[in-house]
N, CA, C and O atoms as CSV, one atom per row, in Angstrom:
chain,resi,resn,atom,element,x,y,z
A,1,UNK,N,N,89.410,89.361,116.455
A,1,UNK,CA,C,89.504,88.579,115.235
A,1,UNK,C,C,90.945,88.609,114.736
A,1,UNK,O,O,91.436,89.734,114.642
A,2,UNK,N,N,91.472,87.891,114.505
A,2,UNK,CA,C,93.121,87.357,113.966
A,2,UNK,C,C,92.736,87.728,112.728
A,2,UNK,O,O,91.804,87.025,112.339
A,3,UNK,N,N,93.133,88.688,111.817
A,3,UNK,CA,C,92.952,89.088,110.904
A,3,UNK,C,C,94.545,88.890,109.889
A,3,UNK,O,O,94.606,89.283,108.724
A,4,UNK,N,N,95.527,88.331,110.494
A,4,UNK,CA,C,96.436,87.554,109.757
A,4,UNK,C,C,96.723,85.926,109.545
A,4,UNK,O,O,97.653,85.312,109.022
A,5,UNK,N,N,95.393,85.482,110.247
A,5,UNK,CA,C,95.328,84.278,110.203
A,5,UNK,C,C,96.986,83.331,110.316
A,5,UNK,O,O,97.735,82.888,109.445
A,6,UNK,N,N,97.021,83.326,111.353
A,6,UNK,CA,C,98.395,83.378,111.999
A,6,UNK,C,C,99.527,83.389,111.569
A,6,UNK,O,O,100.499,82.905,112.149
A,7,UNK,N,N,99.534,84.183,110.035
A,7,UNK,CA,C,100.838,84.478,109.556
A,7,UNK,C,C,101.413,85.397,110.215
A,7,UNK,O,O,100.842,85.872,111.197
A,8,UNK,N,N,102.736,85.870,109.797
A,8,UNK,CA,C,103.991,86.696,110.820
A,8,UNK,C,C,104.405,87.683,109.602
A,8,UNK,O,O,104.915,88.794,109.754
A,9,UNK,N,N,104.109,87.105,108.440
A,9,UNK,CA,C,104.788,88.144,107.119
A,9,UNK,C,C,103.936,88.139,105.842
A,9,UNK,O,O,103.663,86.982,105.522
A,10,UNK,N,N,103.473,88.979,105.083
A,10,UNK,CA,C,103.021,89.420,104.221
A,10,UNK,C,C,103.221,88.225,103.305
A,10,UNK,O,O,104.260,87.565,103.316
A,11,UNK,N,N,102.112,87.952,102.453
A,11,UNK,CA,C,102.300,86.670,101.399
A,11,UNK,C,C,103.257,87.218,100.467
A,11,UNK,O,O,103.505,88.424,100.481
A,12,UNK,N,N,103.879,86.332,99.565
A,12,UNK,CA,C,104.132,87.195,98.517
A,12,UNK,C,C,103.461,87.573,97.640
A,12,UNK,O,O,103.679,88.729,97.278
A,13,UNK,N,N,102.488,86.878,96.998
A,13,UNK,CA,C,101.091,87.468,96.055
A,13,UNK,C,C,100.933,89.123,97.050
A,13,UNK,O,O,100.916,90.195,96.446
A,14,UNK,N,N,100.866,89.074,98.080
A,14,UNK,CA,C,100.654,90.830,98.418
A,14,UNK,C,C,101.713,91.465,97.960
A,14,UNK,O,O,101.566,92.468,97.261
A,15,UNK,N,N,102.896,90.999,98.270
A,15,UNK,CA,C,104.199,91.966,97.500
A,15,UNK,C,C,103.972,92.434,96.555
A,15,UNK,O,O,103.732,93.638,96.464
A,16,UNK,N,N,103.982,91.364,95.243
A,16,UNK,CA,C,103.874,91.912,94.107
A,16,UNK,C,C,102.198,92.444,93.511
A,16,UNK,O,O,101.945,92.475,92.306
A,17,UNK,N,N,101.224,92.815,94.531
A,17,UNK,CA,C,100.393,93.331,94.736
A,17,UNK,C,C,100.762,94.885,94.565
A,17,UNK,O,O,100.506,95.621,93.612
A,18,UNK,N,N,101.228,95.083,95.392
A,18,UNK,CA,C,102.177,96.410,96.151
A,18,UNK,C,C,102.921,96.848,95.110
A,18,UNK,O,O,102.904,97.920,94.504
A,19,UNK,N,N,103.654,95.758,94.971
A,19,UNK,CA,C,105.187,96.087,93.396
A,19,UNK,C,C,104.386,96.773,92.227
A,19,UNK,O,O,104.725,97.783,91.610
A,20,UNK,N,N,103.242,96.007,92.050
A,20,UNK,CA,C,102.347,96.436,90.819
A,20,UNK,C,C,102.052,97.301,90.866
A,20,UNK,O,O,102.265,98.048,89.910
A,21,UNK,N,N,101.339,97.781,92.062
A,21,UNK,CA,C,100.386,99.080,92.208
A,21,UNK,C,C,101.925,100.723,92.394
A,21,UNK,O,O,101.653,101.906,92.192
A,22,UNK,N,N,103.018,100.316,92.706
A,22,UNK,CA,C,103.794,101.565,92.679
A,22,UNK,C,C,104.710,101.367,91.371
A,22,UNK,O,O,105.747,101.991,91.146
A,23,UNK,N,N,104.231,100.550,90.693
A,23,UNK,CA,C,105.267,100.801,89.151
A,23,UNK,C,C,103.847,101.219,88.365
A,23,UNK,O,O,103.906,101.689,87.229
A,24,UNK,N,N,102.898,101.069,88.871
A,24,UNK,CA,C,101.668,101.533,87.954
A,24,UNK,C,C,101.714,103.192,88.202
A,24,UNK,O,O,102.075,103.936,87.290
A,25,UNK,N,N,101.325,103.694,89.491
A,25,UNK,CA,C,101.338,104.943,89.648
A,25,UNK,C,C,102.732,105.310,88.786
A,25,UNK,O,O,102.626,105.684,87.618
A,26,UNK,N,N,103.899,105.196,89.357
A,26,UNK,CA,C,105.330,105.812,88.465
A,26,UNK,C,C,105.181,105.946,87.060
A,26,UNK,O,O,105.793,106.817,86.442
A,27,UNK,N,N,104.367,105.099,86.484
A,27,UNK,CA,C,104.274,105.018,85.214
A,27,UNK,C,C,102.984,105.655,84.525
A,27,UNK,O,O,102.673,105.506,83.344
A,28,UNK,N,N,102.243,106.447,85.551
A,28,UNK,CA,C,101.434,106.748,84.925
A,28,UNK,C,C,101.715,108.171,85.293
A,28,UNK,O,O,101.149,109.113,84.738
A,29,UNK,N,N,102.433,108.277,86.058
A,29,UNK,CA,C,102.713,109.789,86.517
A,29,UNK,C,C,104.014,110.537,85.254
A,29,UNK,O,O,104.104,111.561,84.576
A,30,UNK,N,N,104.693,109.502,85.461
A,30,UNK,CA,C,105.884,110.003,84.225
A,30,UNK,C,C,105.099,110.030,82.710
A,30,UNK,O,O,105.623,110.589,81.746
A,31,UNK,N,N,104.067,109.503,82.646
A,31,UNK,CA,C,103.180,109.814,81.322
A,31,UNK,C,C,102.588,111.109,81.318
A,31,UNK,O,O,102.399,111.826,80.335
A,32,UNK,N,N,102.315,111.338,82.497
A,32,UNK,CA,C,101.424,112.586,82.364
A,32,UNK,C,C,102.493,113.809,82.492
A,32,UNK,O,O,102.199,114.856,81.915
A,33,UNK,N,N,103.393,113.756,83.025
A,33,UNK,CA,C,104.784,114.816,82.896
A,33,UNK,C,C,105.163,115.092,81.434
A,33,UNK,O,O,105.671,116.170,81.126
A,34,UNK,N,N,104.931,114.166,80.564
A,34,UNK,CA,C,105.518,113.734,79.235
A,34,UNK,C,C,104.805,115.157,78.692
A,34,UNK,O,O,103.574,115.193,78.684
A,35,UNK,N,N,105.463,116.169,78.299
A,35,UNK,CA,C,105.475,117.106,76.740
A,35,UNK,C,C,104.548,117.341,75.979
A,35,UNK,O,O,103.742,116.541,76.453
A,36,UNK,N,N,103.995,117.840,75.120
A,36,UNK,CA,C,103.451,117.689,73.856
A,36,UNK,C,C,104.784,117.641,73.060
A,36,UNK,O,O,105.878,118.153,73.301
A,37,UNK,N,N,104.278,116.743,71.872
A,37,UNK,CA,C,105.678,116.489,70.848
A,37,UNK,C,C,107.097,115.724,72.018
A,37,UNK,O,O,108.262,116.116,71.958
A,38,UNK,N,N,106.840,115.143,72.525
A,38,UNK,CA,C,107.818,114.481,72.783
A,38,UNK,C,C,107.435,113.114,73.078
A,38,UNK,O,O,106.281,112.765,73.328
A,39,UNK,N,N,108.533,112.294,73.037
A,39,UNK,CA,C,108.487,110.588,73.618
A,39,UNK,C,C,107.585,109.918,74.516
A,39,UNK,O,O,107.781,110.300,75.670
A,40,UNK,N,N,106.734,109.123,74.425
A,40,UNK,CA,C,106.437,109.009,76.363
A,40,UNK,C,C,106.866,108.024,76.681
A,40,UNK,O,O,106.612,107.064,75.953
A,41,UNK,N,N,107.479,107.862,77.572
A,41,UNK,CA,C,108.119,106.731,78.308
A,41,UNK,C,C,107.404,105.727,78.893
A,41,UNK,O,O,106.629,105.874,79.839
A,42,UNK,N,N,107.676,104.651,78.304
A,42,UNK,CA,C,106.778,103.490,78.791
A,42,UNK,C,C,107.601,102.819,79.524
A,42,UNK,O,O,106.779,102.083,80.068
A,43,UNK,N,N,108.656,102.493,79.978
A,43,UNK,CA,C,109.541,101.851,80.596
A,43,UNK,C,C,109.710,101.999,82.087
A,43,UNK,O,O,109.594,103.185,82.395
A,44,UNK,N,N,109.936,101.244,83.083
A,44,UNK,CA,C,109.628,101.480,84.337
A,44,UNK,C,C,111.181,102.133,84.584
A,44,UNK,O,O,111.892,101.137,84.454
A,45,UNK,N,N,111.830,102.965,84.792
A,45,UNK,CA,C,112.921,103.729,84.720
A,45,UNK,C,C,113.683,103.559,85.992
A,45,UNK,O,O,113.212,102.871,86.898
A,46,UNK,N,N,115.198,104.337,86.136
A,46,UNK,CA,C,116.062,103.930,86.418
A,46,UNK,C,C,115.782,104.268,87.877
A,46,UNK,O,O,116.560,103.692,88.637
A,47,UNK,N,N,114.845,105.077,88.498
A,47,UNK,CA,C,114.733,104.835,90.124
A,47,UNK,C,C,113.725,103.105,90.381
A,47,UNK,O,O,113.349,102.941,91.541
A,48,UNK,N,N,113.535,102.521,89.865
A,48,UNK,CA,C,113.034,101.140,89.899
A,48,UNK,C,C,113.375,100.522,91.252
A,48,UNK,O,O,112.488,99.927,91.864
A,49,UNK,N,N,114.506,100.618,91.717
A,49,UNK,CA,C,114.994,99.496,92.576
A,49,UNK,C,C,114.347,100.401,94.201
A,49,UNK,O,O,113.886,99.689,95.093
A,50,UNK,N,N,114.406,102.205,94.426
A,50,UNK,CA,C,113.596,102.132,95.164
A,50,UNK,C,C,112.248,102.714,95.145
A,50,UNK,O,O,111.585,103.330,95.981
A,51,UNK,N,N,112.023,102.292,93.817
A,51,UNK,CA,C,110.182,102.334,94.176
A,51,UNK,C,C,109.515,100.895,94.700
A,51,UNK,O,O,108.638,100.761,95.554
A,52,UNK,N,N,110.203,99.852,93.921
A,52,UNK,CA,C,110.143,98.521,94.809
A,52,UNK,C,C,110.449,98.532,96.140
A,52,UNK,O,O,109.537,98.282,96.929
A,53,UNK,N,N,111.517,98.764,96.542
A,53,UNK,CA,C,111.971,98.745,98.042
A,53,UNK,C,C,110.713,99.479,99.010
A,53,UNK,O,O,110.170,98.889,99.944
A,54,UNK,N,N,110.386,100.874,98.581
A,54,UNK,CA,C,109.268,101.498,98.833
A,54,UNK,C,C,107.952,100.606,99.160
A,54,UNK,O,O,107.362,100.584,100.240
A,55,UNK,N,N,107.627,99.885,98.002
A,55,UNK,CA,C,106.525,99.193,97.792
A,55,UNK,C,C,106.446,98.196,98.612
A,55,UNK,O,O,105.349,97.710,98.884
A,56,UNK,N,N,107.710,97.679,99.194
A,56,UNK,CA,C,107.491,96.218,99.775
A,56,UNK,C,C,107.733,96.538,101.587
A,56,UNK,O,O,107.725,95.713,102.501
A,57,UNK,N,N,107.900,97.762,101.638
A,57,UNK,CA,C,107.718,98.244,102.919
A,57,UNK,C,C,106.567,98.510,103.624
A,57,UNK,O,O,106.263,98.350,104.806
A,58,UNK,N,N,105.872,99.034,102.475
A,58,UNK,CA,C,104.497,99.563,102.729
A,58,UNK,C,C,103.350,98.614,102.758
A,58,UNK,O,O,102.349,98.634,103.474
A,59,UNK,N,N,103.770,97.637,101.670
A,59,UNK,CA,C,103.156,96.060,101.940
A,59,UNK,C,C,103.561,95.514,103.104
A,59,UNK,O,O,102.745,94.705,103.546
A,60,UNK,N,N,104.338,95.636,103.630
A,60,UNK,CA,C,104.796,95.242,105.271
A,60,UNK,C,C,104.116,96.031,106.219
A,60,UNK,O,O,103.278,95.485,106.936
A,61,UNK,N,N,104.365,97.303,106.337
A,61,UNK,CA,C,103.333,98.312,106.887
A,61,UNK,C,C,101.975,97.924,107.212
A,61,UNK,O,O,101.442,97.692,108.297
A,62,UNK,N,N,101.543,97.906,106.039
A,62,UNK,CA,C,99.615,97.599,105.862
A,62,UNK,C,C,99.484,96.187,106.307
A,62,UNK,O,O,98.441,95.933,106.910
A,63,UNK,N,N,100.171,95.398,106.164
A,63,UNK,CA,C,100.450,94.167,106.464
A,63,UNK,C,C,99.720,93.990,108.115
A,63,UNK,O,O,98.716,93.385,108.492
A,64,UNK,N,N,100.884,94.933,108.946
A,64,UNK,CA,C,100.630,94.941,110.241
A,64,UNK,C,C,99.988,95.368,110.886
A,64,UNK,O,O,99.971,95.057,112.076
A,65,UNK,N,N,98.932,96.557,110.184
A,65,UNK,CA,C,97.889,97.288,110.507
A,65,UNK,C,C,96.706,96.405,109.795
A,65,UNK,O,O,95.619,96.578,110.347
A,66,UNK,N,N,96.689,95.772,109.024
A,66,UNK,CA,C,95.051,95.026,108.271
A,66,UNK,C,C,95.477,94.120,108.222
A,66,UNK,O,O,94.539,93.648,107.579
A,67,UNK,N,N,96.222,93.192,108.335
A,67,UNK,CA,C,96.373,91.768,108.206
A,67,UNK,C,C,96.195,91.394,106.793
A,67,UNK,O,O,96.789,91.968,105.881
A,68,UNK,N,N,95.209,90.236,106.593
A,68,UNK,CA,C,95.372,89.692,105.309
A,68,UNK,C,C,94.780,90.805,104.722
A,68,UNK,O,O,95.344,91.143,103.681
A,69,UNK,N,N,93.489,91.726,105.166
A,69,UNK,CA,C,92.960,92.722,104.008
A,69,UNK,C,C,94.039,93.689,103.613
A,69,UNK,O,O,93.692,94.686,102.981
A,70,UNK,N,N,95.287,93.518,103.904
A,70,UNK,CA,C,96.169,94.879,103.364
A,70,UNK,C,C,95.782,94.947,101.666
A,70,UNK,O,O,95.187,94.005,101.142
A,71,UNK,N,N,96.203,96.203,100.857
A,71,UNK,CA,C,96.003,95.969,99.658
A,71,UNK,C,C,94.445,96.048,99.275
A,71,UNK,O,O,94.050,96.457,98.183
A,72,UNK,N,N,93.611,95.604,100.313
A,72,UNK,CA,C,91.636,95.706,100.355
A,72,UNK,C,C,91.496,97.110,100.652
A,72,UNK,O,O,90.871,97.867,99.909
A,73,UNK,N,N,92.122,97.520,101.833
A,73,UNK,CA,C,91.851,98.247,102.561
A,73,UNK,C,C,91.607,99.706,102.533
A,73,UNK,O,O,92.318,99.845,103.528
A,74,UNK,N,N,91.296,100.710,102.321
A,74,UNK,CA,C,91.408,102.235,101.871
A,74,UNK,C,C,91.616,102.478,103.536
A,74,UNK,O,O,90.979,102.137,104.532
A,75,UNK,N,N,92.959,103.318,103.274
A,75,UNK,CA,C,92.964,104.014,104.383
A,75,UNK,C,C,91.869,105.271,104.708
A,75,UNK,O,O,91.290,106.025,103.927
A,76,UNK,N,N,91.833,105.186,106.081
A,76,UNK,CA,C,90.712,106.469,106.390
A,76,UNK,C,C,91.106,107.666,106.127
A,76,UNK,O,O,92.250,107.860,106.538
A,77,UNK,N,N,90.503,108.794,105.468
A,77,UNK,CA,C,91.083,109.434,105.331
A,77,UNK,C,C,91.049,110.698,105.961
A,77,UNK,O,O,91.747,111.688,105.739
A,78,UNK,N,N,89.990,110.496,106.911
A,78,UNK,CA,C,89.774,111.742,107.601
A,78,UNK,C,C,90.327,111.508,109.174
A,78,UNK,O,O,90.199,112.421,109.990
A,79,UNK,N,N,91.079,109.962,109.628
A,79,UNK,CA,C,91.715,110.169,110.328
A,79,UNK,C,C,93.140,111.814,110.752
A,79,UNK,O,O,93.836,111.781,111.767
């Protein structure tokens, strides 16, 4: 089964699939680091450029292993 339906590269709707889902984790992780009595940072912060870069690799990655389901997919985990 052609499971990329004969594309060669990741849509972009999957990118910013990907983009979303690693500025979500970053941002929810730097919340939970956050203090009692202090600020919490809501702002996607100054490593930004490679958590994207990150993100759109890995959307490439999954890309080539699941085709269009990348982003569907749960990796196995007991591989």
């Amino acid at each position: 089964m052609d499971t990329k339906l004969g594309q060669k590269h990741p849509d972009p709707s999957l990118i910013r699939l990907y983009i979303t889902k690693a500025m979500l984790e970053t941002t929810e992780k730097e919340i939970a680091e956050t203090k009692d009595g202090e600020a919490t940072n809501l702002t996607f912060g100054a490593k930004s450029s490679s958590v994207i870069t990150e993100a759109i690799n890995k959307a490439c990655s999954d890309f080539d292993k699941h085709g269009i389901f990348a982003g569907i997919m749960k990796e196995n985990e007991d591989a």
